[in-house]
Every structure is written in structure tokens, then in C-alpha cells.
C-alpha positions as CSV (number, residue, x, y, z in Angstrom):
1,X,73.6,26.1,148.7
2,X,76.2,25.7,145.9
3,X,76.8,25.8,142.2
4,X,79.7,25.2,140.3
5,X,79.6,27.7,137.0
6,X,82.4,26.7,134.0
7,X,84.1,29.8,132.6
8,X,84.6,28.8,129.4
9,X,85.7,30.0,125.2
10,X,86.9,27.2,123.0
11,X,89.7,29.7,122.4
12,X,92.3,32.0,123.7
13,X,91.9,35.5,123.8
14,X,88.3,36.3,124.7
15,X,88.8,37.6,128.1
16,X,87.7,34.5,129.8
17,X,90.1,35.3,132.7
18,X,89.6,38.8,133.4
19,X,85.3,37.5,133.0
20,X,85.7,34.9,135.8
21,X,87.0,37.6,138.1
22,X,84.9,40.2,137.2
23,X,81.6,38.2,137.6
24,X,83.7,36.9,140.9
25,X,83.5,40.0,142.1
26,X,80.0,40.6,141.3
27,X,78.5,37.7,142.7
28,X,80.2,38.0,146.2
29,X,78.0,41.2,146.8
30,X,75.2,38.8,147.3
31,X,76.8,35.2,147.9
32,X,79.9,33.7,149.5
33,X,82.5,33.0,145.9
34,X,85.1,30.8,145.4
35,X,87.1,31.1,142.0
36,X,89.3,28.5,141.0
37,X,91.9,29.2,138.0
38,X,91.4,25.6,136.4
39,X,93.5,26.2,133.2
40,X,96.1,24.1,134.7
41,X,98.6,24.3,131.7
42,X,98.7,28.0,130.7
43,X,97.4,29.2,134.1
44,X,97.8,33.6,133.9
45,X,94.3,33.8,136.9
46,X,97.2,34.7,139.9
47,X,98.8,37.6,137.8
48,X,95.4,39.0,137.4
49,X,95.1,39.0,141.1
50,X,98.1,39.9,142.6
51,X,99.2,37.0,143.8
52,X,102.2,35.8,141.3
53,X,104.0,35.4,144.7
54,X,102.4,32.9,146.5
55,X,104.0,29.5,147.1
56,X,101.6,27.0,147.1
57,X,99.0,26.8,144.1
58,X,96.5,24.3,142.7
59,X,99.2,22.5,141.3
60,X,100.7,21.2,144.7
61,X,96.8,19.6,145.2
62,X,96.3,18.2,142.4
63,X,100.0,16.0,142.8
64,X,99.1,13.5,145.7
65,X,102.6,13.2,147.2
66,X,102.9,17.3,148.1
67,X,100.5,16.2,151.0
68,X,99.4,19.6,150.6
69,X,95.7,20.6,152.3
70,X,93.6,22.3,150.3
71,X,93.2,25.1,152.2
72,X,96.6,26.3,152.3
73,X,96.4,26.8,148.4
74,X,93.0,29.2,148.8
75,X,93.8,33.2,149.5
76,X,91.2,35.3,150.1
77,X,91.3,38.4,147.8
78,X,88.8,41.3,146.6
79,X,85.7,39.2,148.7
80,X,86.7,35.7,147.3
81,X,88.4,32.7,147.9
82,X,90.8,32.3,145.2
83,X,92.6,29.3,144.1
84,X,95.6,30.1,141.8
85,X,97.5,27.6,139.4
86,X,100.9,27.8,139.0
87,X,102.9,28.4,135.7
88,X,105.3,26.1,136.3
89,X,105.8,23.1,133.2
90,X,107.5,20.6,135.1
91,X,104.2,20.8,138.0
92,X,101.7,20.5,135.1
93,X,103.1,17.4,134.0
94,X,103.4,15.6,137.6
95,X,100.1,17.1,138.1
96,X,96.7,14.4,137.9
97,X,94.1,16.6,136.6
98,X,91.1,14.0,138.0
99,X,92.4,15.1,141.6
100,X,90.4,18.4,140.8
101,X,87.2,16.7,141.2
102,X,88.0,16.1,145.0
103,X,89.6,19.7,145.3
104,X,86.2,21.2,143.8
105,X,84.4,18.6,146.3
106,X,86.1,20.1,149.2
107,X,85.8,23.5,148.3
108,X,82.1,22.9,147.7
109,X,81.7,22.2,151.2
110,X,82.0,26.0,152.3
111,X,80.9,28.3,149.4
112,X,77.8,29.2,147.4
113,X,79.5,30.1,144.3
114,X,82.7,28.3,142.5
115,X,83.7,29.6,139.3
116,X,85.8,27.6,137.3
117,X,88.0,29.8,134.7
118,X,88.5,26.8,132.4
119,X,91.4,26.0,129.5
120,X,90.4,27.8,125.9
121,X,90.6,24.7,124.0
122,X,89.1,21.0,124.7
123,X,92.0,19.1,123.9
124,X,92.9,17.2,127.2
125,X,91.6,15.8,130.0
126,X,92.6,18.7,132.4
127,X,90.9,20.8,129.6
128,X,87.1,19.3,129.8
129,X,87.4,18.7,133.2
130,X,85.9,21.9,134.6
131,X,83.3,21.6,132.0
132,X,82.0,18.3,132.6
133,X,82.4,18.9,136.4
134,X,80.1,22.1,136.3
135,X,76.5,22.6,136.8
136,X,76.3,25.1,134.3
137,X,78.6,26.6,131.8
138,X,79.2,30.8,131.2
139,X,80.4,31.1,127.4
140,X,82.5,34.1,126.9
141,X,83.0,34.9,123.1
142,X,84.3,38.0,120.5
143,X,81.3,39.4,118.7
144,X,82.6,37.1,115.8
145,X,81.2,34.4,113.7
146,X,84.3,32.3,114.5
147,X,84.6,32.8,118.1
148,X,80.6,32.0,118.4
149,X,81.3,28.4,116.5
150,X,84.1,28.0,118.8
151,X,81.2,28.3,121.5
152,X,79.2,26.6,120.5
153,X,81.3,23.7,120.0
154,X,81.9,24.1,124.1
155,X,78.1,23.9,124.6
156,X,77.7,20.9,122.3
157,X,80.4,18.9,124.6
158,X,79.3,20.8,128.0
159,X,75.7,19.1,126.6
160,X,76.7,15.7,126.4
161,X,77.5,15.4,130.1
162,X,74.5,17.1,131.3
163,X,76.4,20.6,132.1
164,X,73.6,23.5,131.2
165,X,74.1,26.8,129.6
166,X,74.4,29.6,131.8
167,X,74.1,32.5,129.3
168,X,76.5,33.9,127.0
169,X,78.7,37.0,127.6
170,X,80.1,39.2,124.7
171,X,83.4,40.7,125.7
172,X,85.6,43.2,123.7
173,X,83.0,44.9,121.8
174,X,83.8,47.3,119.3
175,X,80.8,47.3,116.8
176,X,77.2,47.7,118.5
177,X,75.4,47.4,115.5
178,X,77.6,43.9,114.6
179,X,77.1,43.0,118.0
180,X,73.6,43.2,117.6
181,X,73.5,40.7,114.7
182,X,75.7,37.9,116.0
183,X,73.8,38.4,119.4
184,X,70.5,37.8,117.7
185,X,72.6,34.2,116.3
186,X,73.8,33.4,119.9
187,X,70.3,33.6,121.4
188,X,68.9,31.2,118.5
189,X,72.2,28.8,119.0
190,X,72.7,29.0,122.7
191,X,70.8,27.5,125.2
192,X,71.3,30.4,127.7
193,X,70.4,34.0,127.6
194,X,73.1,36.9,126.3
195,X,73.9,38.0,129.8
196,X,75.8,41.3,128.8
197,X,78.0,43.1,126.2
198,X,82.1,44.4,127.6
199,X,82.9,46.6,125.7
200,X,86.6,46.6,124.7
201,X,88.6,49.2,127.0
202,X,92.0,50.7,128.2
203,X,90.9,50.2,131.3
204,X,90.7,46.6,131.6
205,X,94.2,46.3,130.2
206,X,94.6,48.8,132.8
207,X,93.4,46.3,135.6
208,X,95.4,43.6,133.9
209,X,98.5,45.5,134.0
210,X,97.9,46.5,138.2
211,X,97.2,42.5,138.9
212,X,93.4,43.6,140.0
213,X,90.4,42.4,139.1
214,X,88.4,44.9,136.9
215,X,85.6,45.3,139.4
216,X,88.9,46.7,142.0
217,X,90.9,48.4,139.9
218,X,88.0,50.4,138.1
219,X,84.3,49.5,140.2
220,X,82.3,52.8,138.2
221,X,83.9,52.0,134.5
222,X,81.4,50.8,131.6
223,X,82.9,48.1,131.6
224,X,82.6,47.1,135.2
225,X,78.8,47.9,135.5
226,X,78.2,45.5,132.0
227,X,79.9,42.2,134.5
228,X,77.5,43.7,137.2
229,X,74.7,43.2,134.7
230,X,75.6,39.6,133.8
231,X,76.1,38.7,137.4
232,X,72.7,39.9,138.6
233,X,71.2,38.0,134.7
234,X,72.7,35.1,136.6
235,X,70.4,33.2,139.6
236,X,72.2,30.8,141.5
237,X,70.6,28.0,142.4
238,X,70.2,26.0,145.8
239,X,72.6,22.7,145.6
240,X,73.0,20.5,148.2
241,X,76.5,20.8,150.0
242,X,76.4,17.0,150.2
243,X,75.1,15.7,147.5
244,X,77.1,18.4,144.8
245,X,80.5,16.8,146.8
246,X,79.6,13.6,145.9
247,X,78.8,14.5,142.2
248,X,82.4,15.8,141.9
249,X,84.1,13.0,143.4
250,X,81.8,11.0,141.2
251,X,82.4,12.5,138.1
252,X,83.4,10.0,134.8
253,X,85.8,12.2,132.6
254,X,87.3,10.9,129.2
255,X,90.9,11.3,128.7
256,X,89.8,13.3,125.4
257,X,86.9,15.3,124.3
């Protein structure tokens, strides 16, 4: 089994990183994870996970003369498989984002779970890519009416290459009585369920400041138990190994949204 999830905002800010770890972390109770930082041109997934020192990243696969193996760019960290990107300007721009469609394809091969911690904005090809390229699509917004147009504007697009909503997940919460209202707009709007409410907290600057994942740097904070919450709102479905390899390789992509 396998299913590839997008991690996704429309815009910076929302906590989309510190999400796809967090719901990383949740999901490998129960399944076999593999989280892929995707943002390929303001990559920050390896500080959140301690590995700002490793040498080889996605961006030595995705340029085809590195020769690099896929492999040697996936760490295993808190129960995952982890795939940094490097911050490096001069990688991202030798870098051919459509050679993520064969990384994904490989990595499909020996997971149940990928999770794609896609760009905020869809201005690029590397930027829809992990969109397009997922089965379904996680939408992380601020209990705001601009960050829920931003959304939906990601849905709209994710929609028009047959990528499903996977629920919607409301991080930094201040205001549960605002959160209530723009939830009730979400579920009317979205095509996925609100899968939890994060409440804003010190301690996930905390984690962010350790290079840990929340779920490792605090596992029995509020905020940790809501991710738990969205992970088990979440049922992964059976894919064929196989067949989901091909569909990546496959994959059309426009060179803008």
C-alpha cells in the first residue's frame, strides 16, 4: 500500500513544515512514513530535523549529472525516512524539478505513507509539482478569512488534476470562538473534513528552535495530541506499489499554474 499526501498553504507562514512532521510522526505509529521536503527553493524541513549537516539532499537527485542514488539522500529520523532539500541557490537553479516525479516513484516502492511538505505559493513548476503529483492534498491554514482563500485557491488547482482533499488543518489558534466560525466556512468550501485545531504555542517554537519535530521534542503537549488527532481523522488508503510508480513517472505538469 501507498499514498502520496501534499502538505500544502498557498502561503508562507502557516506552519506547513512543522504540520508535515508532526503528522509524520503520527502516522508512523501505525504505517511505514516517508516525508519528503519538496519546497525545493526555500527548503527550512532539515533544520526542523536536525539534519542541517547532511551532505547530500534532494537537490543532488533532482540534477541528473550528481549520479547521485536516491537512497543516499533519505535519513532515517524520529520513525521516518526523511528526504531533506538543500538551501543552497546556485543547486535550485541547476535543479530539474520534473525529476521529482521519478524520486517520488522510487520512494513509493518501499513506504505506505509519503508526505510531501510542498512550496507556499503556486507560482512555478517546482511549486505545483507535489500537488499535482499527490493523491490527496492536506491544507494547512490560519484561522483567517485570507489564509482560507489562499486554500482554497490550492484546492481549486489540486482539483483540476484530479488531486482530492484530504481534510483541512487549522494551526496557530488563538481565538476558539473565531475558529469556530471560519471552521464552519472551511467545511462548506473544502472538500475534506477539518481534521484538527493547533493551537498556537511556545512549545512548538520550542521544537523549532531544538531542530525536533514537535511530536519529539514535546510528545504530551496540546499541541502534539491535536496532530495525533488529524493523523488518526486521516485513513490511508491501499495503492498499488506498481501502478502509484508509474502514475508519478507519468505525471503531465505545466510549467505554471
Amino acid at each position: 500500500m501507498v499514498e502520496a499526501f501534499a502538505v500544502a498553504s498557498g502561503k508562507g507562514g502557516t506552519g506547513k513544515t512543522t504540520s508535515t512532521l508532526a503528522l509524520g510522526m503520527a502516522l508512523a505509529a501505525d504505517h511505514d512514513v516517508t516525508v519528503i521536503d519538496a519546497d525545493t527553493g526555500m527548503a527550512n524541513l532539515l533544520f526542523h530535523a536536525g539534519l542541517d549537516d547532511v551532505e547530500v539532499t534532494l537537490h543532488d537527485l533532482l540534477v541528473e549529472e550528481t549520479g547521485t542514488r536516491v537512497d543516499e539522500a533519505v535519513y532515517d529520523r524520529f520513525g521516518m525516512s526523511v528526504v531533506p532539500c538543500g538551501t543552497s541557490l546556485a543547486a535550485f537553479e541547476a535543479a530539474d524539478p520534473g525529476r521529482l516525479r521519478d524520486v517520488v516513484a522510487d520512494l513509493a516502492a518501499d513506504t505506505d505513507v509519503v508526505l510531501l511538505d510542498s512550496p507556499a505559493a503556486l507560482g512555478s513548476k517546482s511549486a505545483v509539482l507535489p500537488v499535482v503529483l499527490a493523491d490527496r492534498v492536506v491544507v494547512v491554514l490560519q484561522p483567517t478569512i485570507p489564509s482560507l482563500s489562499d486554500g482554497l485557491k490550492v484546492q481549486e488547482y489540486a482539483q483540476s488534476y484530479g488531486t482530492e482533499t484530504a481534510g483541512v488543518l487549522f494551526n496557530k489558534v488563538h481565538d476558539d470562538e473565531r475558529i469556530d466560525r471560519v471552521a464552519d466556512q472551511a467545511e462548506r468550501y473544502f472538500g475534506g473534513e477539518t481534521l484538527t485545531t493547533v493551537p498556537d504555542s511556545d512549545v512548538v517554537r520550542a521544537a523549532r528552535r531544538a531542530g525536533e519535530p514537535l511530536l519529539a521534542h514535546a510528545p504530551d503537549s496540546v499541541a502534539a495530541a491535536s496532530y495525533r488527532e488529524a493523523a488518526a481523522a486521516i485513513d490511508v488508503r491501499d495503492g498499488d506499489e506498481d501502478d502509484v510508480a508509474a502514475r508519478f513517472r507519468s505525471a503531465v505538469v505545466p510549467e505554471t499554474p
